[in-house]
C-alpha positions as a Markdown table, in Angstrom:
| # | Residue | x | y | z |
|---|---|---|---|---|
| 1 | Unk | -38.2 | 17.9 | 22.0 |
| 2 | Unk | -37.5 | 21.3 | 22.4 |
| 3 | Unk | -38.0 | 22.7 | 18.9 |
| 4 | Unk | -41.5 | 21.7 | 19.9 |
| 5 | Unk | -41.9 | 23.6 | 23.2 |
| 6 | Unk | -39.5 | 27.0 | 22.1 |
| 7 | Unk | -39.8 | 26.3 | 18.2 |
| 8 | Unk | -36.9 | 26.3 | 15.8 |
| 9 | Unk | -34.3 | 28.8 | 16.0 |
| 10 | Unk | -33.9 | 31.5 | 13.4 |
| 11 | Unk | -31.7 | 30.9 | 11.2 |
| 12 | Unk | -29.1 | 33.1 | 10.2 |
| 13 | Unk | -27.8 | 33.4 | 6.4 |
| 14 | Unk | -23.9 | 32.7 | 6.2 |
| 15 | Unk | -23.7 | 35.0 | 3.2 |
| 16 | Unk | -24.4 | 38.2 | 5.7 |
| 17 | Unk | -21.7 | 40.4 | 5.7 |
| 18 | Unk | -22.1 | 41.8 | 8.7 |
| 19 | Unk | -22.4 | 38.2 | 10.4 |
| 20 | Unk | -19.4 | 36.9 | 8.8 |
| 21 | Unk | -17.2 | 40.3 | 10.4 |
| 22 | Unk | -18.7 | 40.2 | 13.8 |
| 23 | Unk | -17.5 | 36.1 | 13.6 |
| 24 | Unk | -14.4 | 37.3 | 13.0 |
| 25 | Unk | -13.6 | 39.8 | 15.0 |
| 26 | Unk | -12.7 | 40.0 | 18.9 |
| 27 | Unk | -15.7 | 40.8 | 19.9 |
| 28 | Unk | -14.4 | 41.1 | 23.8 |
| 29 | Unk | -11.9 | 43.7 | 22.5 |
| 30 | Unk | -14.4 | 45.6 | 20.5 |
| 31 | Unk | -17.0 | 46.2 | 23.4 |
| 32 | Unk | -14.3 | 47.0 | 26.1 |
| 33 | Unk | -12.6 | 49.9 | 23.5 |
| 34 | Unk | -16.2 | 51.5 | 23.1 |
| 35 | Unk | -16.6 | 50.6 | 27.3 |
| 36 | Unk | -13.2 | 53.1 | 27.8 |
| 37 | Unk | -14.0 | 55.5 | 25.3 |
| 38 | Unk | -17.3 | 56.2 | 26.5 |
| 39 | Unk | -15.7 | 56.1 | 30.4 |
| 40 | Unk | -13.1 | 58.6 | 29.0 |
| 41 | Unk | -15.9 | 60.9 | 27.7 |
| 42 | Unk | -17.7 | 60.5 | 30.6 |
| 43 | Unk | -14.7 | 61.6 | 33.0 |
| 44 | Unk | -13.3 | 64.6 | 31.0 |
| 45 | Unk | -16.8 | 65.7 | 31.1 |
| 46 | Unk | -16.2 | 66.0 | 35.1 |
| 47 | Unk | -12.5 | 67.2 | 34.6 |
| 48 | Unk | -12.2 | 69.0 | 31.8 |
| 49 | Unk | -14.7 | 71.9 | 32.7 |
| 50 | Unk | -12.7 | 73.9 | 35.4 |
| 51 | Unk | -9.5 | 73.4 | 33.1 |
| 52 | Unk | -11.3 | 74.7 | 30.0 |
| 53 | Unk | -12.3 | 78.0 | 32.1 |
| 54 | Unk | -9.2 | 78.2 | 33.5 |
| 55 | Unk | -7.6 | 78.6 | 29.7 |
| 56 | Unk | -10.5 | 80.9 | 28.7 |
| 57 | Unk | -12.2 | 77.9 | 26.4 |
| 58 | Unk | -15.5 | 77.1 | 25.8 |
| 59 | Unk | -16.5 | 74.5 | 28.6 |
| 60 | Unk | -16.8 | 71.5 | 27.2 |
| 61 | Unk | -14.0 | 72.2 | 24.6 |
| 62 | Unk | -11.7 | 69.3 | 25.7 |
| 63 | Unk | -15.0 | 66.7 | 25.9 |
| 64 | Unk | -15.2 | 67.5 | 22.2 |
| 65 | Unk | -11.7 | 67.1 | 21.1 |
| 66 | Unk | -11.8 | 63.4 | 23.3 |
| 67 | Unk | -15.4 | 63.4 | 21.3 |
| 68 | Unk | -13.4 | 63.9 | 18.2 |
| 69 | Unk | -10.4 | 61.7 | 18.3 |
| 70 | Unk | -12.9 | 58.4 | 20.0 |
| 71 | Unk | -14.7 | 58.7 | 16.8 |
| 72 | Unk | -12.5 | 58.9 | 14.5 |
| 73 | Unk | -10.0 | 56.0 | 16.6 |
| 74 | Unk | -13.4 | 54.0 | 16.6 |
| 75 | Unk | -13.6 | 54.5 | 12.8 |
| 76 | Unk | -10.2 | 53.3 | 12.4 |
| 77 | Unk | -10.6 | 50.4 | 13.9 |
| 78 | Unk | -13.8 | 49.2 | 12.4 |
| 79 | Unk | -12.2 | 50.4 | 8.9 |
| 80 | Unk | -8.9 | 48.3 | 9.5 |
| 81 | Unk | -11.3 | 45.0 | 11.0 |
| 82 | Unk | -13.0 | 44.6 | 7.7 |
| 83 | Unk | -9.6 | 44.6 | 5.7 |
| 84 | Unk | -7.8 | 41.7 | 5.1 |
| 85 | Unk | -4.7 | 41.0 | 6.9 |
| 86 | Unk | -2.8 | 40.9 | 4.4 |
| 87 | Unk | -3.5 | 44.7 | 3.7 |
| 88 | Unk | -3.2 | 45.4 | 7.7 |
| 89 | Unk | 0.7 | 44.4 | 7.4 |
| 90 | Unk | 1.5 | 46.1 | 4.3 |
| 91 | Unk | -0.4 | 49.3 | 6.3 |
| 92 | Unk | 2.0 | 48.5 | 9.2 |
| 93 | Unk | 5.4 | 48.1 | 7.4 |
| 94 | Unk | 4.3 | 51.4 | 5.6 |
| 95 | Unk | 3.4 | 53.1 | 8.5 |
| 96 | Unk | 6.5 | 51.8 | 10.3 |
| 97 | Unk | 8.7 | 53.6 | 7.7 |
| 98 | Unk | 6.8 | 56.7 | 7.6 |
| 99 | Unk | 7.6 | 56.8 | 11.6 |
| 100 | Unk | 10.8 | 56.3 | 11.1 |
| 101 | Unk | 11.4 | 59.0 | 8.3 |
| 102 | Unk | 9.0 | 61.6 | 11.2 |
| 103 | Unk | 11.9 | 60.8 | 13.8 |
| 104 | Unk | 14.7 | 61.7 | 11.8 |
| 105 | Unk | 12.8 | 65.1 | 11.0 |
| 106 | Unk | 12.3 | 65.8 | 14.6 |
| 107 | Unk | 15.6 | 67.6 | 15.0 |
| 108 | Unk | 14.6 | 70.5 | 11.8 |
| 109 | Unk | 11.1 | 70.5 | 12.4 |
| 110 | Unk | 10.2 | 69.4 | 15.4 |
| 111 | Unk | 8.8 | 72.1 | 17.8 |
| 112 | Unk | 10.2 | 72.5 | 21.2 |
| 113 | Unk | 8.0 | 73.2 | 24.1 |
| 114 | Unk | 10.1 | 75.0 | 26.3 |
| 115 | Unk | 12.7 | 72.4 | 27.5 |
| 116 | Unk | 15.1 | 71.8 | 25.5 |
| 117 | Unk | 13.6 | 68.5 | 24.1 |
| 118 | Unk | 12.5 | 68.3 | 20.4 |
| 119 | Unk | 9.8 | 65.5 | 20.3 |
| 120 | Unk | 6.9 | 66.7 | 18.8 |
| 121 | Unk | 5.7 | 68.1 | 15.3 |
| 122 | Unk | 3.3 | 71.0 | 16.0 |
| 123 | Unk | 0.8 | 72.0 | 13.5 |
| 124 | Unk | -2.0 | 74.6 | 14.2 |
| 125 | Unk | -4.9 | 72.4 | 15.6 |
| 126 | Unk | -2.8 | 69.1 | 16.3 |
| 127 | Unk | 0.9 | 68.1 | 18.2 |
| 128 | Unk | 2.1 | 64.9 | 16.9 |
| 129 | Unk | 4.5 | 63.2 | 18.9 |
| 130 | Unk | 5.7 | 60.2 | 16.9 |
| 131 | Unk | 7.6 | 57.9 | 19.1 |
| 132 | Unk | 4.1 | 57.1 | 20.1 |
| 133 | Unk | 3.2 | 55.3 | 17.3 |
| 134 | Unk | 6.5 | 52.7 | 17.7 |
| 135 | Unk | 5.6 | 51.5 | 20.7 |
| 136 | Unk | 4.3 | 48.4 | 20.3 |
């Protein structure tokens, strides 16, 4: 009775790639990761502006670093949802090892900031500290 009144639904094709991935993913998880990126955007633009003066930086340097590092963390994770599972464990136990072989090179190159504790690799545009990437 109602396909009379409202009409058939349209139909969507089960061969559509993008329909099959947005099935499978969380989309819940999805939409709340893009809700605090863009919240985090939005508040280093209200922060980040006095700080930026006060270390004589352009000011909205740190918005585009956040800018920077939501896009490409965004990009990771729509990259990693359209691989197969099988491929996101071998990625883990590889990365797992790879973070394991960066703590045991802390102690020759790791950089200390000043207090005695050797935690992060410096590089010219980027600290990497990677305990960070253990945690579960």
């Amino acid at each position: 009775m109602t396909d009379i009144i409202h009409g058939n639904p349209p139909a969507v094709p089960v061969d559509n790639p993008f329909f099959r991935w947005w099935q499978s993913i969380d989309q819940w998880t999805l939409v709340a990761t893009l809700a605090l990126i863009v919240i985090g955007l939005l508040l280093s633009m209200a922060a980040s502006v006095p700080l930026a003066d006060s270390n004589d930086m352009p000011a909205f340097y740190y918005v585009y670093r956040q800018t920077i590092y939501g896009v490409i963390s965004f990009s990771l994770i729509l990259f990693l949802s359209t691989t197969s599972l099988s491929f996101v464990r071998r990625f883990g136990i590889v990365g797992f090892f790879l973070v394991v072989i960066a703590l045991a090179l802390l102690p020759i190159f790791g950089t200390d900031f000043g207090k005695g504790a050797v935690r992060w690799f410096s590089l010219k545009w980027l600290t990497i500290q990677p305990s960070e990437f253990l945690k579960p």
